[in-house]
Residue frames relative to the residue before (quaternion, step in Angstrom):
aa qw qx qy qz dx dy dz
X 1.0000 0.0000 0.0000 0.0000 0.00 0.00 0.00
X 0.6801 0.3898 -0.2244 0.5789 3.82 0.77 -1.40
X 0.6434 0.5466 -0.3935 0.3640 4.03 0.84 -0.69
X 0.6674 0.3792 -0.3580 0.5316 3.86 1.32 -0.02
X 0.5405 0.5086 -0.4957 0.4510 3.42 0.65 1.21
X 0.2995 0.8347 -0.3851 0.2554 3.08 1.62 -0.30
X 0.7617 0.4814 -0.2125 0.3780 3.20 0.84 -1.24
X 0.7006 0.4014 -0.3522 0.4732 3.31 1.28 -0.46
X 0.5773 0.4923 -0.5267 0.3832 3.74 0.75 0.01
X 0.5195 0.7146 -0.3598 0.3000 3.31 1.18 -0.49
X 0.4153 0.7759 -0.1218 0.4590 2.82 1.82 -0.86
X 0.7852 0.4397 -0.0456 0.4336 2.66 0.02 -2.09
X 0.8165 0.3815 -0.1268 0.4144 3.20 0.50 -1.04
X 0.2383 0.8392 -0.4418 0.2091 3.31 1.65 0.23
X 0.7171 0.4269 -0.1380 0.5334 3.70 0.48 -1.64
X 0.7647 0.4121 -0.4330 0.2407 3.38 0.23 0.02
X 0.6541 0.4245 -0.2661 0.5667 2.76 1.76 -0.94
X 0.4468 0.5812 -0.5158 0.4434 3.77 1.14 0.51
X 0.5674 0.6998 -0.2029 0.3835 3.75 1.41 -0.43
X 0.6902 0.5260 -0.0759 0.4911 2.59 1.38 -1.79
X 0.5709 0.4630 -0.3096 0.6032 4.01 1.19 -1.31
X 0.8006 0.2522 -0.4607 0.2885 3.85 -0.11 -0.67
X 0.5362 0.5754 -0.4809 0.3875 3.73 1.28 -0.33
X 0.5352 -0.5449 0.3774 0.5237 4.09 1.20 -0.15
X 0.5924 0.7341 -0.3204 0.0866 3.43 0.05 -0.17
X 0.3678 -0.8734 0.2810 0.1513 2.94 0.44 1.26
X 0.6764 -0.5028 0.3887 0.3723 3.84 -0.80 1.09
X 0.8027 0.3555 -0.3395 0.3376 3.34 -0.19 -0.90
X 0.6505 0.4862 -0.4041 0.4209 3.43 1.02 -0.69
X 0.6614 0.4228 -0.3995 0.4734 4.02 0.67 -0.32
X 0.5833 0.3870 -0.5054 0.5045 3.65 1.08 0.29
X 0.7112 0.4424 -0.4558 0.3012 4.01 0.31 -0.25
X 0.6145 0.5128 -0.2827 0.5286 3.22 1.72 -1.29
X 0.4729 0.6958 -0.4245 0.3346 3.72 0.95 0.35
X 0.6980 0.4685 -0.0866 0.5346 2.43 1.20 -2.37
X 0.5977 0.4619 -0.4174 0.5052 4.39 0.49 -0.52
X 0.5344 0.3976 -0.5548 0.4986 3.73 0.69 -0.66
X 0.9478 0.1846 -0.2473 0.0796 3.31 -0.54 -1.21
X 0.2231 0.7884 -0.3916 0.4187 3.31 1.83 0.61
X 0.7336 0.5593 -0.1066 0.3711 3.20 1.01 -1.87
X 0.6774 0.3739 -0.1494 0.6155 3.57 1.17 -1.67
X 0.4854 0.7440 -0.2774 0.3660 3.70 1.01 0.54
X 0.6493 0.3533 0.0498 0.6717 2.82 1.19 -2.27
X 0.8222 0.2998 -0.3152 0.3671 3.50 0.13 -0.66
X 0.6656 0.5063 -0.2772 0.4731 4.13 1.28 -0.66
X 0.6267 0.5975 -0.1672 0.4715 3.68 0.85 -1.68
X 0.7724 0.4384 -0.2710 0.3711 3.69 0.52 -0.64
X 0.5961 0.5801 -0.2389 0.5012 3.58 1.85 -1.01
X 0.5631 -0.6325 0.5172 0.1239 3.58 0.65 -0.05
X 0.6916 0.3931 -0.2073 0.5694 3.71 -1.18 0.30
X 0.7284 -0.1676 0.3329 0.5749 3.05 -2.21 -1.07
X 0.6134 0.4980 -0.5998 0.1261 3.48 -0.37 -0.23
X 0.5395 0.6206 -0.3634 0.4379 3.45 1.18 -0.63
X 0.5780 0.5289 -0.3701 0.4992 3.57 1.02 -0.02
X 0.6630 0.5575 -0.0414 0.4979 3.40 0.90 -0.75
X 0.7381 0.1327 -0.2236 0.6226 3.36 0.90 -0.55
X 0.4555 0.4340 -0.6178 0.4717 4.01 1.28 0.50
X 0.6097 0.5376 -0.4610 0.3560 3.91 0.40 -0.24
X 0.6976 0.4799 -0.3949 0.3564 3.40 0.53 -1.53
X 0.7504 0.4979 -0.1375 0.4124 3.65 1.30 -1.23
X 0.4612 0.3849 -0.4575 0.6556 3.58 1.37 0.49
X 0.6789 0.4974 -0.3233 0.4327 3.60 0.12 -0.29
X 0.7147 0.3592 -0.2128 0.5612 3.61 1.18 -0.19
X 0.4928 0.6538 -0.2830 0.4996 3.20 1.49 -0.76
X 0.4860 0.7010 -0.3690 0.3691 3.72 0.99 -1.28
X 0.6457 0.5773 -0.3355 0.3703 3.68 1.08 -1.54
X 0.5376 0.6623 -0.3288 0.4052 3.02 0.50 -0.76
X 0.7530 0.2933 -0.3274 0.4897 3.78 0.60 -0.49
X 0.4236 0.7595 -0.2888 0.4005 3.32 2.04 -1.29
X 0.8179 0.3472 -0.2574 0.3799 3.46 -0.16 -1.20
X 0.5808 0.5471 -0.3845 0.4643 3.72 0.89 -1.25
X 0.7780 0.3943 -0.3072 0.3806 3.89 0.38 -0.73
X 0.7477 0.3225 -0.3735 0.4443 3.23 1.14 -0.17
X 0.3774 0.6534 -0.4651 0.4629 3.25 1.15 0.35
X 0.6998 0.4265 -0.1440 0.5546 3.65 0.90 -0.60
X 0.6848 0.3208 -0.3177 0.5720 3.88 0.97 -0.49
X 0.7063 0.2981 -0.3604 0.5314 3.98 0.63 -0.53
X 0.5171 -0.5512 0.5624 0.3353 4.20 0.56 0.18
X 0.6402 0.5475 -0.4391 0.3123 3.43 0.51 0.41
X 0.1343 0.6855 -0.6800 0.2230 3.57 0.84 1.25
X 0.1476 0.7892 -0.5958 0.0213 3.33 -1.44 0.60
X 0.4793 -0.7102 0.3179 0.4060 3.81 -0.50 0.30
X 0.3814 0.6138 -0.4624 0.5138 3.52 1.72 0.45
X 0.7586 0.3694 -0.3181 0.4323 3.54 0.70 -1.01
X 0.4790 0.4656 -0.5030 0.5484 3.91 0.87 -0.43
X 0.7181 0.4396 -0.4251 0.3323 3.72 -0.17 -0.78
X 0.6078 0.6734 -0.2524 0.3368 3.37 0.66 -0.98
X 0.6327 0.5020 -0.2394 0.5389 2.96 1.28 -2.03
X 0.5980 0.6151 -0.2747 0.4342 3.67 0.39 -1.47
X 0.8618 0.2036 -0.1144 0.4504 3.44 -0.24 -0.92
X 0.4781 0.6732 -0.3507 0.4418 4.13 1.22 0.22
X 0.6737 0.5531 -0.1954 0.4495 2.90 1.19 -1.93
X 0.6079 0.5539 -0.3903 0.4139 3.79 1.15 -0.92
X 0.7661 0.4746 -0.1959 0.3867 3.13 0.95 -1.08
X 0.5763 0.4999 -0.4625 0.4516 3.39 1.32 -0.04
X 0.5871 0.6405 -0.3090 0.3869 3.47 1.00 -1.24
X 0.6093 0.5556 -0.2596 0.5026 3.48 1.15 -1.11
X 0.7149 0.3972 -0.3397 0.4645 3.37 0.64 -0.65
X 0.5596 0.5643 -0.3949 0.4609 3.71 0.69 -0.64
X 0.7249 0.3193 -0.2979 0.5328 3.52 -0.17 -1.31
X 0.6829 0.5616 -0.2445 0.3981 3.61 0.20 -1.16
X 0.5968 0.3431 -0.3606 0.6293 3.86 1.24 0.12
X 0.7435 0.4099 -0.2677 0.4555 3.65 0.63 -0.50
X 0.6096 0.4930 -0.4013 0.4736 3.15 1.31 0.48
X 0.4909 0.4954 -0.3639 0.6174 3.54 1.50 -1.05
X 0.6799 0.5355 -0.4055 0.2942 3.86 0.31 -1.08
X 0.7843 0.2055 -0.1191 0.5732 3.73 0.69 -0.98
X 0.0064 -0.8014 0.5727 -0.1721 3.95 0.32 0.39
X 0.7559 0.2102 -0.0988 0.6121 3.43 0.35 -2.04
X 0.8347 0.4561 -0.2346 0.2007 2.84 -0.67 -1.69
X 0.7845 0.2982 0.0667 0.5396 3.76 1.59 -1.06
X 0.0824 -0.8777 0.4417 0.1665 3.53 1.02 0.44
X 0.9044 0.2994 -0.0929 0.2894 2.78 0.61 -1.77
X 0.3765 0.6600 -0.4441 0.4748 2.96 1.80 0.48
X 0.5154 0.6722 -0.3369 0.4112 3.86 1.28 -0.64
X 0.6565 0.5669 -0.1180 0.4834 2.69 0.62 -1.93
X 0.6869 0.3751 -0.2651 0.5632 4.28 0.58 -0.28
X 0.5892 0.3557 -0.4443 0.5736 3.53 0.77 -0.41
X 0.6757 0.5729 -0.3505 0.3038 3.52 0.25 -0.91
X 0.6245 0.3208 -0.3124 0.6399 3.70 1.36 -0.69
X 0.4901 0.5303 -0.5644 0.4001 3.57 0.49 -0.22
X 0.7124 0.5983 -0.1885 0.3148 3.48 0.44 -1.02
X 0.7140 0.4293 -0.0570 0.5502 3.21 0.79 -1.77
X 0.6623 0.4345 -0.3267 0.5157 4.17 0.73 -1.14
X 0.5865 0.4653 -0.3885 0.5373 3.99 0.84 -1.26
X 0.7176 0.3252 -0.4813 0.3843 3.79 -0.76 -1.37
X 0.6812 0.3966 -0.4921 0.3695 4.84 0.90 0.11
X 0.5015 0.7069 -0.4298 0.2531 3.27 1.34 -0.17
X 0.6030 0.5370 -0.3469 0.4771 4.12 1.45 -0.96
X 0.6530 0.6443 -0.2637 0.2981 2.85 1.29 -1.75
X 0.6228 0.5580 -0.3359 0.4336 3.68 0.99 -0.98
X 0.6414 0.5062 -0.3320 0.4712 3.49 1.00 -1.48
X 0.7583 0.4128 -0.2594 0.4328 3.58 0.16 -0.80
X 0.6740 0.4929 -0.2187 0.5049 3.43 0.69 -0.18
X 0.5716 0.2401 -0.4503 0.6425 3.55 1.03 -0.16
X 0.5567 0.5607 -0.4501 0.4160 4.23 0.26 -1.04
X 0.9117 0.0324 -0.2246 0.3426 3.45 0.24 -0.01
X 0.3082 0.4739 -0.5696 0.5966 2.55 0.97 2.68
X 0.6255 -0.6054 0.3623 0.3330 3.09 1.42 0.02
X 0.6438 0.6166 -0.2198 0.3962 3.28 1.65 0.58
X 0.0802 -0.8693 0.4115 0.2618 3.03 0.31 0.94
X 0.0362 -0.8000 0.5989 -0.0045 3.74 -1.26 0.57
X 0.0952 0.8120 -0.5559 0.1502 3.30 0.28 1.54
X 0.3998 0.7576 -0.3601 0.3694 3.62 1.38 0.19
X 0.5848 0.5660 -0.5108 0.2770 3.78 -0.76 0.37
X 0.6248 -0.4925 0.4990 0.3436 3.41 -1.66 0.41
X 0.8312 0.2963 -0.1009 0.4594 3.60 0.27 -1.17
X 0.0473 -0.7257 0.6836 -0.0618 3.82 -0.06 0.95
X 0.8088 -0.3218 0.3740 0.3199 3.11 -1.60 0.11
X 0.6816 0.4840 -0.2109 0.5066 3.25 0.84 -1.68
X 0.5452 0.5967 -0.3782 0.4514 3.71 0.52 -0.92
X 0.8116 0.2863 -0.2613 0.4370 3.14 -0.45 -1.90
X 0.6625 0.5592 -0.3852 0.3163 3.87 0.37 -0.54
X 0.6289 0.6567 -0.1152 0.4000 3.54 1.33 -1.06
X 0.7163 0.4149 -0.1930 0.5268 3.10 1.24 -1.51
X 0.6067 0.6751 -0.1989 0.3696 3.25 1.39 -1.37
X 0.8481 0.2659 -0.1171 0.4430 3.02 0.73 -0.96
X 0.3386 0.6561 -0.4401 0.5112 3.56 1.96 0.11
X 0.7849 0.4275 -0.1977 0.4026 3.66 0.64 -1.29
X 0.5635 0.6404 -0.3306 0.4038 3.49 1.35 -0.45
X 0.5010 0.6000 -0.2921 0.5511 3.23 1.75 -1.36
X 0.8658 0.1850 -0.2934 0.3606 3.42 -0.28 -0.94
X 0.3374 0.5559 -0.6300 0.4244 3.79 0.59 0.57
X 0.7765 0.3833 -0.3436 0.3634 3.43 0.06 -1.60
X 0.7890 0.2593 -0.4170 0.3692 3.76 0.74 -0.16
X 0.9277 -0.0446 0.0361 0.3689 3.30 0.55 0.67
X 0.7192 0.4875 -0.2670 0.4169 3.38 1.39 -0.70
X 0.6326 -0.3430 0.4347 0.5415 3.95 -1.22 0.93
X 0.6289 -0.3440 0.6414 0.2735 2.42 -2.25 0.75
X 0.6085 0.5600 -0.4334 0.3583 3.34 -0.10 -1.21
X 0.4713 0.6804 -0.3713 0.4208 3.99 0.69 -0.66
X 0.8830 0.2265 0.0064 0.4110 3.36 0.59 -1.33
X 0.4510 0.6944 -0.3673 0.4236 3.48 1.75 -0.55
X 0.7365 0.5746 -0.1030 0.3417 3.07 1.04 -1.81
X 0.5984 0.5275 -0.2382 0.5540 3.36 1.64 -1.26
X 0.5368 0.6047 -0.3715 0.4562 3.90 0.81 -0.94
X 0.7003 0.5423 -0.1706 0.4317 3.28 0.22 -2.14
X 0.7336 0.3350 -0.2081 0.5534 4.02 1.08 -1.20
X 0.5670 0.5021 -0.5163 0.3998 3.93 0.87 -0.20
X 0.5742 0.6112 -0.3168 0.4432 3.54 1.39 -1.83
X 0.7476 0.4231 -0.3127 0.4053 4.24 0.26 -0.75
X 0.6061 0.4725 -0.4334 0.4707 3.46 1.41 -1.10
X 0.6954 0.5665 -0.3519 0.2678 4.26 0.54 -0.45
X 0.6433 0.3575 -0.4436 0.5114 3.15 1.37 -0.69
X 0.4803 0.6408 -0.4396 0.4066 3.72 0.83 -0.25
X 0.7301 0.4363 -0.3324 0.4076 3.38 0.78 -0.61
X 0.5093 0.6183 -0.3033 0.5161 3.54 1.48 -1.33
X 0.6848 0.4881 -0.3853 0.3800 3.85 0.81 -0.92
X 0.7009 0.5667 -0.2599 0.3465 3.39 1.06 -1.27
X 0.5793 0.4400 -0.3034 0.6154 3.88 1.54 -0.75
X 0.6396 0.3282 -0.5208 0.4604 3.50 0.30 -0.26
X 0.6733 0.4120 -0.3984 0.4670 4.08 0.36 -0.81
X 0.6626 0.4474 -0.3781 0.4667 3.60 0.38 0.05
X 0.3616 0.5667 -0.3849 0.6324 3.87 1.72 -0.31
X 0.9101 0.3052 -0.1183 0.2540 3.30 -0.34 -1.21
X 0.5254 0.5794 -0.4041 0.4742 3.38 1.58 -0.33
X 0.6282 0.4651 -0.2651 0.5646 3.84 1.27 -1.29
X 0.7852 0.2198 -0.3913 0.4266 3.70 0.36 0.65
X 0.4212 0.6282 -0.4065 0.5125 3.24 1.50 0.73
X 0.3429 0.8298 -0.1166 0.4244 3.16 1.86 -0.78
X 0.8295 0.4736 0.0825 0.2843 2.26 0.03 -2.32
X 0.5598 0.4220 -0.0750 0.7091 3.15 1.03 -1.56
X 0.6836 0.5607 -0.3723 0.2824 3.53 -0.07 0.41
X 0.5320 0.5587 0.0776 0.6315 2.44 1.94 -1.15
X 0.6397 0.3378 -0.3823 0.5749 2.94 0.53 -0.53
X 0.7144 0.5370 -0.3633 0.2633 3.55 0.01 -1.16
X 0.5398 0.5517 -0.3654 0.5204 3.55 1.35 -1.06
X 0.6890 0.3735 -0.4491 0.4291 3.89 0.23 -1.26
X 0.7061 0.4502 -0.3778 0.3950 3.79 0.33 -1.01
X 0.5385 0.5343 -0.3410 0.5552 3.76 1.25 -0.25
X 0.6093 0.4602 -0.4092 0.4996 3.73 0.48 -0.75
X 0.5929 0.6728 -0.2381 0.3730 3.31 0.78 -2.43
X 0.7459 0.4729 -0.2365 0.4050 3.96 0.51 -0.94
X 0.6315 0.5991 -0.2352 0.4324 3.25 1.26 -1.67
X 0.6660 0.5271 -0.3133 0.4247 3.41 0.82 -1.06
X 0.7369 0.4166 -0.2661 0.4610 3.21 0.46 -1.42
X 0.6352 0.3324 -0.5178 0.4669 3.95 0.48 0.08
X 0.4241 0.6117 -0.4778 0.4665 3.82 0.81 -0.84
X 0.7432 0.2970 -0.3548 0.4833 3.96 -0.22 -1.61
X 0.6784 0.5631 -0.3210 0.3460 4.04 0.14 -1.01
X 0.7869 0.1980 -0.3009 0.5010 3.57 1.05 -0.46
């Protein structure tokens, strides 16, 4: 849903990262120094509870930002490369890991089942790339699901914000518990979209091997 705005932050975010290519700086480094910001305002805000969760959803939208940063200057300095797609690709896991993965260490005791949602938030999301990439290199494209990356981060962290100023837990337990269902829902939809294109397939085939037959009795009699 939030991943077809992409293009307009891309926009948006045009002039800065036009700033950023003539000062020399080189994509990949605003995608790691992204990914350490938000690792950092993660582990050290997200675990304390309270307002701090307000505070470390800022430091980590503010680092998050890279994420649109680097892709555009990768594209204004010509420096797309399959080091930088990897990078991006495999960072994001690790930021995401760190988010949920502080809000699990964060509520453990005191909030189990608030753990216990970050924890599927975590574990169901890190199958949600995995599906996309994994059918894409069968040749499938699956850009289809409710819960992208952008989603689960957005909502997730929209609801984290308002705990730390003030709203029930319950605010965020619930939003976790609905991010964690909207991924395997999504993992379901790339896999049914796997499975329809080899339903396809096998269709096809059968007709050619059905044609393939017809002929050869047609030429024989």
């Amino acid at each position: 849903m939030f991943g077809k705005l992409r293009p307009v932050m891309a926009a948006i975010w045009r002039a800065p990262a036009s700033a950023l290519v003539k000062a020399g700086v080189h994509p990949n480094a605003v995608t790691m120094v992204g990914t350490v910001g938000v690792v950092v305002g993660a582990i050290v805000f997200l675990p304390r509870g309270g307002a701090a969760l307000f505070w470390g959803v800022l430091v980590i939208t503010f680092f998050v930002i890279t994420d649109m940063l680097d892709g555009t200057m990768a594209r204004l300095s010509g420096k797309s490369s399959r080091l930088g797609a990897y990078l991006d690709s495999t960072l994001d896991r690790v930021a995401d890991a760190a988010i949920f993965g502080a809000l699990v260490w964060g509520f453990r005791v005191d909030e189990p089942w608030t753990a216990l949602a970050a924890l599927m938030c975590l574990t169901l999301g890190s199958f949600v790339p995995y599906a996309k990439a994994r059918a894409a290199s069968l040749g499938i494209e699956t850009a289809n699901g409710i819960a992208e990356r952008s989603d689960r981060l957005v909502i997730g962290l929209t609801a984290t914000g308002l705990v730390g100023l003030g709203l029930p837990l319950m605010v965020l337990t619930v939003t976790l518990w609905l991010l964690a269902a909207a991924s395997a829902f999504t993992v379901g939809q790339r896999t049914w979209t796997v499975v329809t294109v080899q339903m396809d397939e096998n269709r096809a085939a059968s007709k050619a091997s059905e044609a393939s037959a017809s002929a050869d009795h047609t030429s024989n009699g």
